[in-house]
C-alpha positions as CSV (number, residue, x, y, z in Angstrom):
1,X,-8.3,-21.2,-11.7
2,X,-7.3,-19.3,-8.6
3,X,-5.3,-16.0,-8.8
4,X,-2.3,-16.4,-6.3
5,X,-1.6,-13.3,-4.7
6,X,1.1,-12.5,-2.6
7,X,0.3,-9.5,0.0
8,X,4.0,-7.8,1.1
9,X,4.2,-6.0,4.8
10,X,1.3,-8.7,5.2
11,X,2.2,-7.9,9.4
12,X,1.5,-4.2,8.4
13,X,-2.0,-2.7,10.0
14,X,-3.3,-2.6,6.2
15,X,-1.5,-5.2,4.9
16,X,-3.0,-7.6,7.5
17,X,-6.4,-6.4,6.0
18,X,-5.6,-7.1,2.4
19,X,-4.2,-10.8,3.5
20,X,-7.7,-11.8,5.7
21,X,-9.7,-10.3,2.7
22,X,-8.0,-12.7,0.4
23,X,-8.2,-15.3,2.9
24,X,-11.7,-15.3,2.6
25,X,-12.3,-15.2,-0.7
26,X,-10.4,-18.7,-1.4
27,X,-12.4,-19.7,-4.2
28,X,-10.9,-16.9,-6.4
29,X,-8.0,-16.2,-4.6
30,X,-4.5,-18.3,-3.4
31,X,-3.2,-16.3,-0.8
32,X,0.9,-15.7,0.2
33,X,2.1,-13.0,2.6
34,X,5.4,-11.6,3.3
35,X,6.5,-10.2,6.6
36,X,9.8,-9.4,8.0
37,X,9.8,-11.2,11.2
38,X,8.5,-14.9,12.9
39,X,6.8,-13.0,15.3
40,X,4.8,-10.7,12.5
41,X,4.1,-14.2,11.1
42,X,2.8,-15.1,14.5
43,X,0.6,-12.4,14.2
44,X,-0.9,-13.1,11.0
45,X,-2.0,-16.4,11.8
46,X,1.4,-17.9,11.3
47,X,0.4,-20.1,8.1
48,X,2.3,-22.4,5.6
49,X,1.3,-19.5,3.2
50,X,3.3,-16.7,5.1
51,X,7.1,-16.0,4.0
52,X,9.7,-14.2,6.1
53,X,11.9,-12.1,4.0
54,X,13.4,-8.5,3.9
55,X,12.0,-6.5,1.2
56,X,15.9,-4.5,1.3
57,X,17.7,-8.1,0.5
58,X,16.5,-9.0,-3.1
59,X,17.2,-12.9,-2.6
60,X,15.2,-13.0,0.3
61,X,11.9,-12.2,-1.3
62,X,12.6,-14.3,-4.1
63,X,10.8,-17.8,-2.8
64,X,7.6,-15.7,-2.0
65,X,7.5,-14.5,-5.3
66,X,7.8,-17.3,-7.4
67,X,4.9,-18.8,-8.8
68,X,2.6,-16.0,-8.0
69,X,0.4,-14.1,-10.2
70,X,-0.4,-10.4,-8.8
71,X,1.6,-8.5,-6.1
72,X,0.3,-6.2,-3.7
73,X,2.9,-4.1,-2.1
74,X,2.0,-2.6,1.0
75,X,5.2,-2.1,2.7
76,X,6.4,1.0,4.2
77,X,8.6,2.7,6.5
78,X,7.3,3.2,9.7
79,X,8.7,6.5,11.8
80,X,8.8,6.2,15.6
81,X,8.3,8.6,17.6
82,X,11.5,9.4,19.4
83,X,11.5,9.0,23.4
84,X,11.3,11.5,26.0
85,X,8.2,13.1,24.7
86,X,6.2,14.7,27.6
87,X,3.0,16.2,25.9
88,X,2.4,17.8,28.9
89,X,5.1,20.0,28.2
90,X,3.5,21.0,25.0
91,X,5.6,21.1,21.6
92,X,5.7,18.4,19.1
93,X,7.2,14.9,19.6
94,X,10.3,13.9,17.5
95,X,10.1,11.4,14.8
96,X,13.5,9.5,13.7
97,X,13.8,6.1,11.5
98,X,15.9,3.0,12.9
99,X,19.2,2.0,11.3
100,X,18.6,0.7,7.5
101,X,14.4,1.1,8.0
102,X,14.8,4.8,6.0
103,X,12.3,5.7,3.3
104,X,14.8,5.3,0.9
105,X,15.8,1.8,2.2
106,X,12.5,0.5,2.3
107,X,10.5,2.3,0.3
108,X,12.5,2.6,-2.7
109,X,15.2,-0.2,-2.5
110,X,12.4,-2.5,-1.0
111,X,9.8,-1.6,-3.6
112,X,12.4,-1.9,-6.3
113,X,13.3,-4.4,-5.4
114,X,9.8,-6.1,-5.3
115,X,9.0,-5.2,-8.6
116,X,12.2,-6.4,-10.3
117,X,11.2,-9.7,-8.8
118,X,8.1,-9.9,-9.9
119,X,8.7,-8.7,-13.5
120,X,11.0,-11.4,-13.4
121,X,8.7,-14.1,-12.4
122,X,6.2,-12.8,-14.8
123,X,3.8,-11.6,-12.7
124,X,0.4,-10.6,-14.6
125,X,0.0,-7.1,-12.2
126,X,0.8,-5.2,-9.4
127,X,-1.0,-3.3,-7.4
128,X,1.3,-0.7,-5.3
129,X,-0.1,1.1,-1.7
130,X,1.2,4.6,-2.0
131,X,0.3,8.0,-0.6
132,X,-1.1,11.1,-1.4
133,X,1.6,14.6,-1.2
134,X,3.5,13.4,-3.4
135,X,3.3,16.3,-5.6
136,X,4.6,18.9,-2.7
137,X,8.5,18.1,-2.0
138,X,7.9,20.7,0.9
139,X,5.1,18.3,2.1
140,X,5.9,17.7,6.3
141,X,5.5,14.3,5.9
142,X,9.3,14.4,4.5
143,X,10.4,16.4,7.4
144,X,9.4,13.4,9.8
145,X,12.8,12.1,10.8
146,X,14.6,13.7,7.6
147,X,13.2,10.4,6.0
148,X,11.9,12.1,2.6
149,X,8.9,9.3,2.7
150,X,7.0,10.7,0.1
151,X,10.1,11.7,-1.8
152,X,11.2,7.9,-2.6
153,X,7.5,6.7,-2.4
154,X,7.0,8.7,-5.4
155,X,10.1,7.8,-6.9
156,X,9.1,3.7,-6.5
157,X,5.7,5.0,-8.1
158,X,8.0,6.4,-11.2
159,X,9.9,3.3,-11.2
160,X,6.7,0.8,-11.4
161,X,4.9,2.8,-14.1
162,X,7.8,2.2,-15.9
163,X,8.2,-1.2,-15.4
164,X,6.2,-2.7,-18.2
165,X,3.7,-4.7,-15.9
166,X,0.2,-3.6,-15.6
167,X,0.2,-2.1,-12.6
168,X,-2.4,-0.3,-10.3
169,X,-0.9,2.5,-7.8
170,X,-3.2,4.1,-5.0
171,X,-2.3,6.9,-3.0
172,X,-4.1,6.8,0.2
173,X,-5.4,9.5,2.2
174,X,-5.1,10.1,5.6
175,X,-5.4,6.1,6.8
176,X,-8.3,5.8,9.9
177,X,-9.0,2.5,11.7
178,X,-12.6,2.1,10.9
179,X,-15.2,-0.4,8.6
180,X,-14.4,-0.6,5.5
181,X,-17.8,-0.7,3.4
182,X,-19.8,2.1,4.5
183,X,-18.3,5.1,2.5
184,X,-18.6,6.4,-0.8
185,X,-14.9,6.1,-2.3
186,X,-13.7,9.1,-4.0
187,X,-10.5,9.0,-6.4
188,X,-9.0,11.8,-7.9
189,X,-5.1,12.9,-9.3
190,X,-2.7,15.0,-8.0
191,X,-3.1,15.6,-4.4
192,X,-6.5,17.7,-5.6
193,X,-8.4,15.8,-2.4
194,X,-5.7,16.9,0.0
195,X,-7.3,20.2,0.9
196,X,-10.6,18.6,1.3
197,X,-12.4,16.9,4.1
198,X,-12.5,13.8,1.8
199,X,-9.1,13.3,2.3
200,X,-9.5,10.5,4.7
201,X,-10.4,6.9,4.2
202,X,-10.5,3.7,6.3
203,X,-7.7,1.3,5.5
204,X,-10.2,-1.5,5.2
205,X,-11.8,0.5,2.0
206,X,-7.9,1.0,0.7
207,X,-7.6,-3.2,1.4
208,X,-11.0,-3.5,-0.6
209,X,-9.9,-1.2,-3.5
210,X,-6.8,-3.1,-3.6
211,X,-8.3,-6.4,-4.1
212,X,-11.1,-5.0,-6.2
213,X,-8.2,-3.7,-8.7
214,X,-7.2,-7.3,-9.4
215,X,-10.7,-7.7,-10.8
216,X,-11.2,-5.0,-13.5
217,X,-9.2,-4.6,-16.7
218,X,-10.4,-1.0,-16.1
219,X,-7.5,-0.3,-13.2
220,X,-4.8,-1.8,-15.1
221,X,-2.0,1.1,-16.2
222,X,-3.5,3.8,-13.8
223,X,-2.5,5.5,-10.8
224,X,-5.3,7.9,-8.7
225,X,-5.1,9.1,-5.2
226,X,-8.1,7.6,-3.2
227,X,-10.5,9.1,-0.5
228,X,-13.9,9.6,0.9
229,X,-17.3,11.3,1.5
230,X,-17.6,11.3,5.4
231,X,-19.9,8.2,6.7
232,X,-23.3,9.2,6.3
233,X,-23.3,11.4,3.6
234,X,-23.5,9.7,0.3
235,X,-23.5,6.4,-0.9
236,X,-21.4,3.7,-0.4
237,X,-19.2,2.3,-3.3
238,X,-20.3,-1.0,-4.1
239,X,-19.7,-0.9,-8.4
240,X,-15.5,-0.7,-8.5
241,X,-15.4,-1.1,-11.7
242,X,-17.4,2.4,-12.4
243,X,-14.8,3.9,-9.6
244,X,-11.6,2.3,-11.7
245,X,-13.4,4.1,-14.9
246,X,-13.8,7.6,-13.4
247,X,-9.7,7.3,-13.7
248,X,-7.7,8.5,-16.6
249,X,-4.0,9.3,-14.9
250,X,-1.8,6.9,-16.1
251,X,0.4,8.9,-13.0
Protein backbone atom coordinates (compact mmCIF):
# COMPACT_ATOMS: atom_id res chain seq x y z
CA UNK A 1 0.00 0.00 0.00
CA UNK A 2 1.54 3.22 -1.08
CA UNK A 3 2.26 6.13 1.50
CA UNK A 4 0.72 9.35 -0.09
CA UNK A 5 2.88 12.20 0.61
CA UNK A 6 2.23 15.55 -0.01
CA UNK A 7 5.57 17.73 -0.39
CA UNK A 8 4.52 21.77 0.52
CA UNK A 9 6.80 24.70 -1.21
CA UNK A 10 7.07 21.67 -3.71
CA UNK A 11 8.36 24.94 -6.30
CA UNK A 12 11.00 25.57 -3.52
CA UNK A 13 14.84 24.65 -4.63
CA UNK A 14 14.56 21.76 -1.93
CA UNK A 15 11.24 21.12 -2.06
CA UNK A 16 11.50 20.34 -5.76
CA UNK A 17 14.10 17.70 -4.63
CA UNK A 18 11.96 16.05 -2.08
CA UNK A 19 8.95 15.91 -4.80
CA UNK A 20 11.39 14.15 -7.86
CA UNK A 21 12.72 11.86 -5.06
CA UNK A 22 9.28 10.65 -4.27
CA UNK A 23 8.48 10.66 -7.84
CA UNK A 24 10.78 8.04 -8.34
CA UNK A 25 10.16 5.86 -5.87
CA UNK A 26 6.33 5.21 -6.95
CA UNK A 27 6.12 1.83 -5.84
CA UNK A 28 6.32 3.01 -2.11
CA UNK A 29 5.31 6.29 -2.49
CA UNK A 30 1.93 8.43 -3.97
CA UNK A 31 3.22 11.78 -4.51
CA UNK A 32 1.14 15.38 -4.11
CA UNK A 33 2.93 18.80 -4.10
CA UNK A 34 1.79 22.12 -3.13
CA UNK A 35 3.03 25.37 -4.62
CA UNK A 36 1.74 28.81 -4.62
CA UNK A 37 1.57 29.70 -8.20
CA UNK A 38 0.61 28.03 -11.90
CA UNK A 39 3.78 28.98 -12.98
CA UNK A 40 5.74 27.08 -9.89
CA UNK A 41 3.49 24.27 -11.06
CA UNK A 42 4.89 24.74 -14.53
CA UNK A 43 8.01 24.32 -13.04
CA UNK A 44 7.56 21.18 -11.34
CA UNK A 45 6.34 19.35 -14.18
CA UNK A 46 2.94 20.77 -13.90
CA UNK A 47 1.17 17.34 -12.96
CA UNK A 48 -2.45 16.24 -11.96
CA UNK A 49 -0.67 15.54 -8.61
CA UNK A 50 0.40 19.32 -7.99
CA UNK A 51 -2.09 21.71 -5.95
CA UNK A 52 -1.98 25.49 -5.97
CA UNK A 53 -2.76 26.85 -2.64
CA UNK A 54 -1.37 29.60 -0.15
CA UNK A 55 -0.08 28.04 2.86
CA UNK A 56 -1.30 31.77 4.78
CA UNK A 57 -5.18 30.86 3.63
CA UNK A 58 -6.16 27.73 5.65
CA UNK A 59 -9.02 26.68 3.13
CA UNK A 60 -6.75 26.75 0.36
CA UNK A 61 -4.55 23.99 1.43
CA UNK A 62 -7.24 21.97 2.48
CA UNK A 63 -7.93 19.80 -0.93
CA UNK A 64 -4.11 19.02 -1.02
CA UNK A 65 -4.33 17.69 2.30
CA UNK A 66 -7.01 15.49 2.31
CA UNK A 67 -6.56 11.95 1.91
CA UNK A 68 -2.89 12.06 2.47
CA UNK A 69 -0.79 10.25 4.87
CA UNK A 70 2.59 12.15 5.73
CA UNK A 71 3.35 15.90 5.18
CA UNK A 72 6.55 17.28 4.48
CA UNK A 73 6.70 20.96 4.93
CA UNK A 74 9.30 22.64 3.27
CA UNK A 75 7.97 26.12 2.90
CA UNK A 76 9.74 29.19 3.83
CA UNK A 77 10.04 32.80 3.49
CA UNK A 78 12.25 33.81 1.04
CA UNK A 79 14.18 37.47 1.59
CA UNK A 80 15.20 39.47 -1.48
CA UNK A 81 17.75 41.28 -1.70
CA UNK A 82 16.63 44.85 -1.96
CA UNK A 83 17.75 46.83 -5.33
CA UNK A 84 20.32 49.25 -5.92
CA UNK A 85 23.05 47.06 -4.56
CA UNK A 86 26.36 47.95 -6.30
CA UNK A 87 29.00 45.55 -4.77
CA UNK A 88 31.51 47.48 -6.28
CA UNK A 89 30.86 49.99 -3.92
CA UNK A 90 31.55 47.60 -1.09
CA UNK A 91 29.15 47.30 2.00
CA UNK A 92 26.45 44.73 2.38
CA UNK A 93 23.29 44.53 0.24
CA UNK A 94 19.80 45.07 1.96
CA UNK A 95 17.42 42.29 2.49
CA UNK A 96 13.58 43.24 2.93
CA UNK A 97 10.39 40.74 2.68
CA UNK A 98 7.40 41.48 0.14
CA UNK A 99 3.98 42.51 1.50
CA UNK A 100 2.24 39.41 3.61
CA UNK A 101 5.55 36.91 2.63
CA UNK A 102 7.06 37.85 6.38
CA UNK A 103 8.56 35.03 8.52
CA UNK A 104 5.78 35.26 10.67
CA UNK A 105 3.18 35.04 7.80
CA UNK A 106 4.60 32.27 6.27
CA UNK A 107 6.52 30.54 8.51
CA UNK A 108 4.36 30.45 11.41
CA UNK A 109 0.81 31.19 10.19
CA UNK A 110 1.61 29.01 6.99
CA UNK A 111 3.14 26.13 9.07
CA UNK A 112 0.29 26.44 11.48
CA UNK A 113 -1.60 26.36 9.55
CA UNK A 114 -0.36 23.18 7.75
CA UNK A 115 -0.26 21.26 10.71
CA UNK A 116 -3.79 22.08 11.96
CA UNK A 117 -4.81 20.62 8.64
CA UNK A 118 -3.20 17.70 8.70
CA UNK A 119 -3.96 16.84 12.31
CA UNK A 120 -7.31 17.20 11.13
CA UNK A 121 -7.16 14.89 8.23
CA UNK A 122 -5.36 12.44 10.38
CA UNK A 123 -2.24 12.46 8.97
CA UNK A 124 0.06 9.44 10.30
CA UNK A 125 3.46 12.07 10.47
CA UNK A 126 5.02 15.08 9.58
CA UNK A 127 8.16 15.79 8.76
CA UNK A 128 8.96 19.68 9.14
CA UNK A 129 12.27 21.49 7.16
CA UNK A 130 13.57 23.87 9.72
CA UNK A 131 16.92 25.56 10.50
CA UNK A 132 19.64 25.53 12.62
CA UNK A 133 20.19 29.16 15.06
CA UNK A 134 17.35 28.80 16.50
CA UNK A 135 18.79 28.78 19.91
CA UNK A 136 20.52 32.45 19.45
CA UNK A 137 17.58 35.20 19.23
CA UNK A 138 20.57 37.60 18.39
CA UNK A 139 21.33 35.20 15.44
CA UNK A 140 21.76 37.67 12.03
CA UNK A 141 19.58 35.63 10.16
CA UNK A 142 16.62 37.56 12.14
CA UNK A 143 18.16 40.86 11.30
CA UNK A 144 17.65 40.06 7.38
CA UNK A 145 14.81 42.44 6.59
CA UNK A 146 13.57 42.61 10.41
CA UNK A 147 11.85 39.31 9.42
CA UNK A 148 12.78 37.35 12.82
CA UNK A 149 12.99 33.99 10.49
CA UNK A 150 14.40 31.94 12.87
CA UNK A 151 12.33 33.46 15.62
CA UNK A 152 8.81 32.07 14.13
CA UNK A 153 10.59 29.09 12.55
CA UNK A 154 11.30 27.96 16.00
CA UNK A 155 8.06 28.98 17.28
CA UNK A 156 6.17 26.56 14.35
CA UNK A 157 8.81 23.92 15.59
CA UNK A 158 7.20 24.51 19.28
CA UNK A 159 3.90 24.44 17.90
CA UNK A 160 4.28 20.90 15.90
CA UNK A 161 6.04 19.13 18.83
CA UNK A 162 3.09 19.91 20.49
CA UNK A 163 0.71 18.88 18.16
CA UNK A 164 0.16 15.26 19.06
CA UNK A 165 1.29 13.84 15.51
CA UNK A 166 4.49 12.02 15.19
CA UNK A 167 6.47 14.29 13.80
CA UNK A 168 10.20 14.56 12.54
CA UNK A 169 11.79 18.32 12.57
CA UNK A 170 15.29 18.87 10.86
CA UNK A 171 17.18 21.91 11.15
CA UNK A 172 19.36 22.37 8.23
CA UNK A 173 22.71 23.71 8.02
CA UNK A 174 23.96 26.03 5.78
CA UNK A 175 21.93 24.61 2.39
CA UNK A 176 24.67 24.08 -0.80
CA UNK A 177 23.60 23.06 -4.30
CA UNK A 178 25.47 19.95 -4.69
CA UNK A 179 24.89 15.78 -4.88
CA UNK A 180 23.25 14.49 -2.45
CA UNK A 181 24.76 10.86 -1.54
CA UNK A 182 28.32 11.41 -1.18
CA UNK A 183 28.65 12.78 2.43
CA UNK A 184 28.62 11.43 5.77
CA UNK A 185 25.46 13.06 7.46
CA UNK A 186 26.06 14.34 10.86
CA UNK A 187 23.09 15.26 13.35
CA UNK A 188 23.40 16.86 16.50
CA UNK A 189 20.97 19.31 19.01
CA UNK A 190 21.14 22.71 19.71
CA UNK A 191 23.02 24.58 17.26
CA UNK A 192 26.33 22.61 18.69
CA UNK A 193 27.39 22.02 14.65
CA UNK A 194 27.06 25.77 14.07
CA UNK A 195 30.65 26.63 14.93
CA UNK A 196 31.94 23.86 13.00
CA UNK A 197 32.98 23.23 9.48
CA UNK A 198 30.27 20.50 9.36
CA UNK A 199 27.71 22.97 9.46
CA UNK A 200 26.92 22.67 5.80
CA UNK A 201 25.03 20.10 3.90
CA UNK A 202 23.67 19.65 0.24
CA UNK A 203 19.88 20.07 0.08
CA UNK A 204 19.67 16.89 -1.90
CA UNK A 205 21.02 14.96 1.44
CA UNK A 206 18.27 17.25 3.65
CA UNK A 207 15.53 15.94 0.60
CA UNK A 208 17.02 12.24 1.25
CA UNK A 209 16.86 12.52 5.10
CA UNK A 210 13.41 13.80 4.77
CA UNK A 211 12.10 10.93 2.87
CA UNK A 212 14.26 8.51 4.77
CA UNK A 213 12.40 9.76 8.09
CA UNK A 214 9.11 8.44 6.66
CA UNK A 215 10.79 5.05 6.79
CA UNK A 216 11.98 4.50 10.44
CA UNK A 217 9.92 4.36 13.58
CA UNK A 218 13.27 5.48 14.90
CA UNK A 219 12.73 9.45 13.71
CA UNK A 220 9.26 9.57 14.90
CA UNK A 221 8.93 12.35 18.01
CA UNK A 222 12.52 13.84 17.44
CA UNK A 223 13.90 16.89 16.32
CA UNK A 224 18.02 17.16 15.53
CA UNK A 225 19.87 19.76 13.53
CA UNK A 226 21.53 18.07 10.55
CA UNK A 227 25.05 18.49 8.82
CA UNK A 228 28.07 17.13 7.35
CA UNK A 229 31.76 15.79 7.12
CA UNK A 230 33.19 17.68 4.01
CA UNK A 231 33.11 15.34 0.75
CA UNK A 232 36.00 13.21 0.95
CA UNK A 233 36.50 12.79 4.31
CA UNK A 234 34.45 10.09 5.84
CA UNK A 235 31.90 7.88 4.84
CA UNK A 236 28.93 8.40 3.30
CA UNK A 237 25.55 7.68 5.14
CA UNK A 238 23.89 5.02 3.56
CA UNK A 239 22.18 3.12 7.16
CA UNK A 240 19.37 6.20 8.20
CA UNK A 241 17.99 4.31 10.41
CA UNK A 242 21.41 4.14 12.69
CA UNK A 243 21.59 8.14 11.93
CA UNK A 244 17.70 8.51 13.26
CA UNK A 245 19.01 6.38 16.47
CA UNK A 246 22.09 8.57 17.30
CA UNK A 247 19.02 11.14 18.15
CA UNK A 248 17.53 11.52 21.55
CA UNK A 249 16.16 15.43 21.45
CA UNK A 250 12.64 15.20 21.42
CA UNK A 251 13.41 19.33 20.64
Amino acid sequence: MANTVLVTGAGGRTGKIVYKKLKERSQQYTVRGLVRSEESKLKIGGGDDVFIGDVRNADSIVPAIQGIDSLIIVTSAVPKMKPGFDPSKGGRPEFCFEDGQYPEQVDWIGQKNQIDAAKAAGVKQIVLVGSMGGTNTNHPLNSLGNGNILIWKRKAEQYLADSEVPYTIIRAGGLQDKDGGLRELLVGKDDELLPTENKLVPRADVAEVCIQALQFEEAKSKAFDLGSKPEGSGTPTKDFKALFSQVTSRF
